[in-house]
GUNU-667333 format. One record per residue (C-alpha): residue number from 1; x, y, z. Coordinates in pm, whole numbers, plus 32768, in hexadecimal, padded with zeros to 4 digits. Each point is the difference from the previous one (the first is absolute). Layout:
// GUNU-667333
ATOM   k east north   up
ATOM NUM    X     Y    Z
...
// end
This chain:
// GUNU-667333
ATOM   k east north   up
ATOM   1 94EC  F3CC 5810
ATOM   2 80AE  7EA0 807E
ATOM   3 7F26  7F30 80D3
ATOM   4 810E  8042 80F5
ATOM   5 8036  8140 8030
ATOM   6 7E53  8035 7FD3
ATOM   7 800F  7F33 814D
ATOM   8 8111  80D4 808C
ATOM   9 7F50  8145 7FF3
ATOM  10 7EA0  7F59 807F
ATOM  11 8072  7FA2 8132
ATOM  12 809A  814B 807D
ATOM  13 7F75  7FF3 8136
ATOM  14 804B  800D 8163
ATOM  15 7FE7  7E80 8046
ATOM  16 811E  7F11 7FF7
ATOM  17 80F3  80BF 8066
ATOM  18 80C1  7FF6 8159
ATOM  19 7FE1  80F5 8102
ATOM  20 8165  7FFC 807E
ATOM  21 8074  7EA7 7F90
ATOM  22 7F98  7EA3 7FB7
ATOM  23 7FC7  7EF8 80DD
ATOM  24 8093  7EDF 7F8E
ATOM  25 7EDE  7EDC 7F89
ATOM  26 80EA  7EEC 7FB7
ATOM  27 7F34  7EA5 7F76
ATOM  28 8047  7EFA 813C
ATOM  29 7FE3  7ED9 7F03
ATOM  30 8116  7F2C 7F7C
ATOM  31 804E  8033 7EB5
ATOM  32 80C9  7F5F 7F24
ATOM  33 7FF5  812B 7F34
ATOM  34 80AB  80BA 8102
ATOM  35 80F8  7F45 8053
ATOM  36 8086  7FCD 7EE8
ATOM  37 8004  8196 7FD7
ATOM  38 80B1  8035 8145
ATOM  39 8119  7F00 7FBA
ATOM  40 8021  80B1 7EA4
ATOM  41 8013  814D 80BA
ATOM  42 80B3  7FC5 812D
ATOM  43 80E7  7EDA 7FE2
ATOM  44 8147  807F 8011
ATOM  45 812E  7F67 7F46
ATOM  46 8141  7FE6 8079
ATOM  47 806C  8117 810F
ATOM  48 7F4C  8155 7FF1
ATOM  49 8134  80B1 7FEB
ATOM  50 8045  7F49 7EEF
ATOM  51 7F01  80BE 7F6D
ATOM  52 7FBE  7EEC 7F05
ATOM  53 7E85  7F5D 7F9F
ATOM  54 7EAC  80A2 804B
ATOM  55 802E  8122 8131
ATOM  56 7EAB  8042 803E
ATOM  57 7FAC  813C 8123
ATOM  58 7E9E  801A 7FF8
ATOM  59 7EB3  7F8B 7F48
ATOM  60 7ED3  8083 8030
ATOM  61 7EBF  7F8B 7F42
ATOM  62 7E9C  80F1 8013
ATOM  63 7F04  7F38 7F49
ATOM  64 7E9F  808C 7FDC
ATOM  65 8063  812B 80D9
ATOM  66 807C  7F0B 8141
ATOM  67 8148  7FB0 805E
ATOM  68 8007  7EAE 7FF3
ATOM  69 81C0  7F9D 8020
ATOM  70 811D  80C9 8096
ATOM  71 812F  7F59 8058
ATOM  72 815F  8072 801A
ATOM  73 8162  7F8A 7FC8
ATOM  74 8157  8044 807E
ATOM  75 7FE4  80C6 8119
ATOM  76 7EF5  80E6 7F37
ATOM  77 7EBC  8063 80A5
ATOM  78 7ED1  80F0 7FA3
ATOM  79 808D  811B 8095
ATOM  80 8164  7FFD 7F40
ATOM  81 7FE4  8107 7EC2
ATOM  82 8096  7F3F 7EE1
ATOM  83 80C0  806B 7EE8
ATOM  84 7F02  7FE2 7EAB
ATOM  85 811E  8073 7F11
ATOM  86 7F3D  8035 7EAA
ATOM  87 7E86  7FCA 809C
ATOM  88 8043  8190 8077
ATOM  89 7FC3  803B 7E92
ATOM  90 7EA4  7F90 8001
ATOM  91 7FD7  80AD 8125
ATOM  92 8054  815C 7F7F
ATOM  93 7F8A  7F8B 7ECE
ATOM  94 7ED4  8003 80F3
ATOM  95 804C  8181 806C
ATOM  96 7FE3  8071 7EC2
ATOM  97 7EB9  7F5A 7F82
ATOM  98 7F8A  80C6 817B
ATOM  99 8089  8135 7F7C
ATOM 100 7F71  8001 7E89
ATOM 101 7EA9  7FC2 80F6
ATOM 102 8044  8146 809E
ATOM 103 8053  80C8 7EB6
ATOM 104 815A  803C 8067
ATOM 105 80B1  7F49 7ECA
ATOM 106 7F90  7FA0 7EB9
ATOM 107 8097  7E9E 7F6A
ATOM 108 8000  80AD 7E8E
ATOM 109 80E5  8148 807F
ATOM 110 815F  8015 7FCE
ATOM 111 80CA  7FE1 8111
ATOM 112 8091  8155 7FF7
ATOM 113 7EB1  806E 8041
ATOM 114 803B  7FC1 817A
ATOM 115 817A  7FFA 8027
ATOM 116 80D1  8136 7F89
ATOM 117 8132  7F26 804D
ATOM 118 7FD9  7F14 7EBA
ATOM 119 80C5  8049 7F00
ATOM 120 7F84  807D 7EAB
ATOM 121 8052  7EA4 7F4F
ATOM 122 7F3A  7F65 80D8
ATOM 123 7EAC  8098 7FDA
ATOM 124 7F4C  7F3A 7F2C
ATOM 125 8010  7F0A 80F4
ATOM 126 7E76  800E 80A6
ATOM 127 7FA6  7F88 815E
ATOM 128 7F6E  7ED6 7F60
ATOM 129 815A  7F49 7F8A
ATOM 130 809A  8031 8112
ATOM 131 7ED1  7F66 80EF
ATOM 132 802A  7EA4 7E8D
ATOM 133 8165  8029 7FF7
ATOM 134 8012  80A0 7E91
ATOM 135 80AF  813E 8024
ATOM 136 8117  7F95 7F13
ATOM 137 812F  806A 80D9
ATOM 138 8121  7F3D 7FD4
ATOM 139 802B  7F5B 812E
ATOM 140 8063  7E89 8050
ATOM 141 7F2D  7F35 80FC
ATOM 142 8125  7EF5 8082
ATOM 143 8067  7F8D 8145
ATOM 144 80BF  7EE2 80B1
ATOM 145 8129  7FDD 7F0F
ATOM 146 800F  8155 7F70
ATOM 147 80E3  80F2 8045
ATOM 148 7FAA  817E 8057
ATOM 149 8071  805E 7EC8
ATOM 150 7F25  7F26 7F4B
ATOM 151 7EE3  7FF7 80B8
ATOM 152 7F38  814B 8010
ATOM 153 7F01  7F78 8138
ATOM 154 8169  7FB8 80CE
ATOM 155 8092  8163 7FAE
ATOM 156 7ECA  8082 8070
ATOM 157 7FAB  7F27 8147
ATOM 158 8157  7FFB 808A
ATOM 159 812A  80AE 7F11
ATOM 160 802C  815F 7F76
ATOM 161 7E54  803A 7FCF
ATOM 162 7FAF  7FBA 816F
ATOM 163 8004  8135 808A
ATOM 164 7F21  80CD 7F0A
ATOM 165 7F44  7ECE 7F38
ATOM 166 7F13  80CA 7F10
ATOM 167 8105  80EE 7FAA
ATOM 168 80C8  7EDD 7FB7
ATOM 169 7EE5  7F63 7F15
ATOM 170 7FBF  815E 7F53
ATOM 171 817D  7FD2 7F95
ATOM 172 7FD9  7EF0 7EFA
ATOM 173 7F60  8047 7EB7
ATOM 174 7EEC  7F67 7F5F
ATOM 175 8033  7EBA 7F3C
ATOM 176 7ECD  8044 7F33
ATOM 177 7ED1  80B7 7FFB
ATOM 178 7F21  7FC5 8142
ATOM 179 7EE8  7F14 800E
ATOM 180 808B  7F16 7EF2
ATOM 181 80B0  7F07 80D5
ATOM 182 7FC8  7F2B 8127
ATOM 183 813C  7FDB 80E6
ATOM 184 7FE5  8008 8165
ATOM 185 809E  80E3 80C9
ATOM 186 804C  8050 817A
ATOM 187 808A  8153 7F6C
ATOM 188 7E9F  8047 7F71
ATOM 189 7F63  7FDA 8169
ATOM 190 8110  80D2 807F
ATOM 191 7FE3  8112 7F35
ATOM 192 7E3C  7FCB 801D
ATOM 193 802C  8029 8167
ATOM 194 80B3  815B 7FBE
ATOM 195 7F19  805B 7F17
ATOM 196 7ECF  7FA8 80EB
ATOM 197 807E  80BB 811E
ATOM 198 8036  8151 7F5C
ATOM 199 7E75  7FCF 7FA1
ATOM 200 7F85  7FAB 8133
ATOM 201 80BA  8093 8102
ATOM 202 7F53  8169 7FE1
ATOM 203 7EDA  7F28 807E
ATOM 204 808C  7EFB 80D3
ATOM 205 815D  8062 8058
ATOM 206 810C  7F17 8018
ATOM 207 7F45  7F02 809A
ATOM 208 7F18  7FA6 7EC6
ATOM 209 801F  7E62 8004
ATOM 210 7F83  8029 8170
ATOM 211 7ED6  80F3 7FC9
ATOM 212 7FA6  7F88 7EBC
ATOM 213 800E  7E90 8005
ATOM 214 8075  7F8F 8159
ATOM 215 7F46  80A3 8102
ATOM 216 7EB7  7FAF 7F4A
ATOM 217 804A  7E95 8003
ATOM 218 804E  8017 817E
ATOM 219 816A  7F6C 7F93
ATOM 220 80E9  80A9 8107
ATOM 221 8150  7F13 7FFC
ATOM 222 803E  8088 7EA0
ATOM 223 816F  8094 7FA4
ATOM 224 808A  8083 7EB3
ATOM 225 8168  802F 8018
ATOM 226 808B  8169 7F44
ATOM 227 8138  804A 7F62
ATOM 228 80A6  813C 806B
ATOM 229 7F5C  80E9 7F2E
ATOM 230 7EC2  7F8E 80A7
ATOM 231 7F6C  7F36 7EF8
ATOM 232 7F55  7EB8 8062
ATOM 233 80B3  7EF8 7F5A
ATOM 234 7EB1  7F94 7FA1
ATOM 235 8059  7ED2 7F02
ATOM 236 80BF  7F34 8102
ATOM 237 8013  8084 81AF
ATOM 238 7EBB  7FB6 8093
ATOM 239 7FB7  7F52 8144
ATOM 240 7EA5  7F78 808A
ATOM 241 7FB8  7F0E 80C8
ATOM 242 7F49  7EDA 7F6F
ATOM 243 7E8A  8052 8078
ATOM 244 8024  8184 7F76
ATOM 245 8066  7F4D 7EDA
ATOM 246 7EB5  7F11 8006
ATOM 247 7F3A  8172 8007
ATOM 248 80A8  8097 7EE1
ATOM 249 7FAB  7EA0 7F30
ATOM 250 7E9C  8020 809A
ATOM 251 7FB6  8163 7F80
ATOM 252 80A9  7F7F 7EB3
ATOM 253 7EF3  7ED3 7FEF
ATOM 254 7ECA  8103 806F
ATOM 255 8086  80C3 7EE1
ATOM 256 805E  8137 809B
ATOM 257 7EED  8000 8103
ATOM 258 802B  801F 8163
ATOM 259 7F0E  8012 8129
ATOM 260 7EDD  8084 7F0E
ATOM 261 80F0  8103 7F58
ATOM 262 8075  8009 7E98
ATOM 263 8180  8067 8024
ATOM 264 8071  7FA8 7E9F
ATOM 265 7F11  803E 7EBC
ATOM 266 7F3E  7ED9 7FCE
ATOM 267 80DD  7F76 7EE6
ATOM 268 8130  803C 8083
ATOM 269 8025  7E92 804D
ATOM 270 7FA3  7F5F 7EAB
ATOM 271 80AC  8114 7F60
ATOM 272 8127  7F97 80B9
ATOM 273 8010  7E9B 7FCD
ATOM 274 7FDD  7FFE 7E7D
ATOM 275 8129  7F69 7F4E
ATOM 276 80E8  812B 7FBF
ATOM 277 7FBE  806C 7E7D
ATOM 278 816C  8044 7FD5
ATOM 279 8079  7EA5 807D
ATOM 280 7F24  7F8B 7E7F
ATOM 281 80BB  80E9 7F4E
ATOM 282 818F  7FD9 8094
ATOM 283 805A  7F62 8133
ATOM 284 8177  802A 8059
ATOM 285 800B  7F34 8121
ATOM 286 7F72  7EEC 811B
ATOM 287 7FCB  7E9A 7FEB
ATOM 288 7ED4  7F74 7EEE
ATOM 289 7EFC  802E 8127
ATOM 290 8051  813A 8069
ATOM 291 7EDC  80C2 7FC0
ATOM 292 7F93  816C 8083
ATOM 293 7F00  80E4 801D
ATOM 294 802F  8152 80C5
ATOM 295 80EF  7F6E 80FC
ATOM 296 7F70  7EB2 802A
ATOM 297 8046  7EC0 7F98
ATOM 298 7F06  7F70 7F42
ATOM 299 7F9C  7E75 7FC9
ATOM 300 7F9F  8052 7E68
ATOM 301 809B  7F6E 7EE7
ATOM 302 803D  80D9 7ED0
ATOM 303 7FFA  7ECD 7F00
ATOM 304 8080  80EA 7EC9
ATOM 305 813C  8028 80A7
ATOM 306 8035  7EC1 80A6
ATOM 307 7FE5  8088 8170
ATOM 308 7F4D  7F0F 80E6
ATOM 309 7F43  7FD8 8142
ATOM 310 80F9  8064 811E
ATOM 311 7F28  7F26 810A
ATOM 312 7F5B  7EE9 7F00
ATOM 313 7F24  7F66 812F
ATOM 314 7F7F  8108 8080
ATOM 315 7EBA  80B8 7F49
ATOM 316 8067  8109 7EDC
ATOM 317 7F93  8143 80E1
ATOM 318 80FE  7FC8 80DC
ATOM 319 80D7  812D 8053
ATOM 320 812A  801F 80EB
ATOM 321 811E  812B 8080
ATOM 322 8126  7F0C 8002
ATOM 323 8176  806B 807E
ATOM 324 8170  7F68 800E
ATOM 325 8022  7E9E 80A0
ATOM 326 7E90  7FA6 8014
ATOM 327 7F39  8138 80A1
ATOM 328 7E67  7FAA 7F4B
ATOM 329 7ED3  80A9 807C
ATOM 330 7EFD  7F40 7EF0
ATOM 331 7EA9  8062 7FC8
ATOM 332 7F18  7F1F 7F9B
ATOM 333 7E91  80CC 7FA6
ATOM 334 7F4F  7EC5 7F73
ATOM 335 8075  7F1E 8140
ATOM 336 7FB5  812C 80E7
ATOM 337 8136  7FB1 807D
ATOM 338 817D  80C3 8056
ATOM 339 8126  7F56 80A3
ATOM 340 8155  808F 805C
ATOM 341 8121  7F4A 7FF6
ATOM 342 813D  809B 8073
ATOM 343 814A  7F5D 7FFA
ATOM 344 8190  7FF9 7FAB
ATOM 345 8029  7F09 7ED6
ATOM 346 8171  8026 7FAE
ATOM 347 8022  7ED2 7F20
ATOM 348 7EF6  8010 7EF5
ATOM 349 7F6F  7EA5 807A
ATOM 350 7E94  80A5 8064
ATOM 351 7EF7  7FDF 7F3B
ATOM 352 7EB9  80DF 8044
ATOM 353 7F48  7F68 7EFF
ATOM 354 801C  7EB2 80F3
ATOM 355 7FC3  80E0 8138
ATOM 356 7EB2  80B3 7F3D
ATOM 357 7F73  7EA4 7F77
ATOM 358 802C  7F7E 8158
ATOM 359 7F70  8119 8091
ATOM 360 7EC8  7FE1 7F28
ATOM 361 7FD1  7E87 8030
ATOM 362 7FE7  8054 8154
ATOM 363 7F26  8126 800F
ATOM 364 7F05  7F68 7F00
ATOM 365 7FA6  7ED9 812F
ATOM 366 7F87  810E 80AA
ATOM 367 7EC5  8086 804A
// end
């Protein structure tokens, strides 16, 4: 057992948590520290509809269970659900770790096992690559740039897949045998939220990210778009506002716990944020510190194949759902600490490894 996650499960209790929300606790002493954060974070460059430099909406920092910053740019405020693009994988990500806590799906089953709508080619595939992103489909993860015809995540977001998105996933063949690669995949979250909803709704209906995950974690600003077959587009459409957010990263850092009540196994969260096997064996994709456990992004190098630490100033248990043009919601266990930034970085030019080692030489002055 990590010293982490043996902390995690000890203190699954009712304490620490808020009753409806937190009460803002914000540190009334100058700080270098912080400044220098908030002119990283919120200096704009140029006009905002220029949409060029760092576009920051929202951060939020909980450290040691109180929130201690919350400020807001552009017009944004706590109330305004933001889009998290790829985060709402690690949130039904999330969903199923609740569900394999329920017995309703097993991580080892084929996929078929659950959904009579996958086609025979396709069954070897188990829960468990789709949730790592190894099912071997041959899909292509490409965006800005790319053409529908090229890229499989734009045919299925907004071309000739849209309207029935799993089927449209079932339709490619395998590239190889499952489990063997590591390539990330929007398609594989599609086709997991599917999958996930045919074994949960005789229990929870159509509503299963509410009563499974949501509604426990008193998060009620939470949307998941669907396409028109009524599948959550659960690798990309999901809207919170920035405090719901804090709550999911809280019940990430207390390892599943929440109010005194175990809602994921106890190693759901360690199991989760171990380096991907697959990414040590063949990795067709991402940048050399793209890293990734069970739809997080990890801060691990894997020295044997040259992958390195995504955030290299922050501590190495750091573990983060990240989307399109800068959406992070980073957990910190050994810093006790989760901060949400939300934002609309069009230009490349933001760097969260800045933003996180600012963060940190900030929150470290503190009591």
């Amino acid at each position: 057992m990590s010293l982490w996650l043996g902390l995690a499960v000890a203190a699954c209790t009712g304490d620490g948590f808020p009753q409806s929300d937190w009460q803002l606790l914000e540190p009334e002493t100058a700080s270098t520290a912080k400044a220098a954060m908030e002119q990283h974070a919120f200096t704009l460059t140029g006009k905002d509809t220029e949409r060029l430099g760092v576009r920051t909406d929202s951060l939020l920092i909980l450290h040691r269970g109180q929130l201690v910053y919350e400020r807001y740019g552009r017009g944004f405020s706590r109330d305004n659900p933001h889009l998290l693009w790829s985060i709402t994988k690690s949130i039904m990500g999330t969903v199923v770790g609740r569900a394999v806590n329920e017995g309703l799906i097993e991580l080892e089953r084929s996929i078929c096992v659950y959904d009579d709508e996958v086609p025979q080619h396709l069954c070897a595939v188990r829960v468990l690559d789709l949730l790592q992103f190894t099912s071997g489909i041959a899909v292509k993860e490409s965006y800005e740039g790319e053409r529908n015809q090229v890229s499989t995540v734009l045919a299925m977001l907004y071309g000739v897949g849209s309207g029935d998105m799993a089927r449209f996933v079932t339709e490619h063949p395998l590239r190889e045998a499952p489990g063997h690669s590591f390539s990330y995949s929007t398609a594989d979250a599609i086709l997991l939220a599917r999958v996930l909803a045919k074994a949960v709704a005789p229990t929870h209906g159509n509503e299963f990210p509410w009563t499974l995950l949501f509604e426990p974690l008193g998060i009620t600003s939470a949307t998941i778009e669907q396409d028109r077959a009524g599948t959550y587009v659960g690798g990309s459409y999901g809207y919170m506002t920035p405090r719901d957010l804090l709550r999911f990263g809280y019940f990430l850092l207390r390892g599943g716990c929440w109010k005194g009540e175990q809602l994921l196994t106890e190693d759901w969260i360690a199991q989760a944020t171990v380096p991907n096997p697959a990414m040590s064996k063949k990795a067709l994709c991402c940048d050399p510190h793209d890293v990734n456990g069970r739809s997080f992004w990890l801060n691990r190098a894997i020295p044997e194949t040259q992958r390195i630490k995504r955030w290299p100033d922050a501590p190495d248990d750091t573990f983060a759902g990240a989307g399109h043009w800068g959406q992070y919601l980073w957990v910190i266990p050994s810093k006790d600490l989760v901060v949400v930034r939300l934002g609309d970085d069009r230009d490349g030019s933001h760097d969260s490894n800045d933003l996180l080692r600012l963060v940190l030489e900030w929150t470290d002055q503190l009591p």
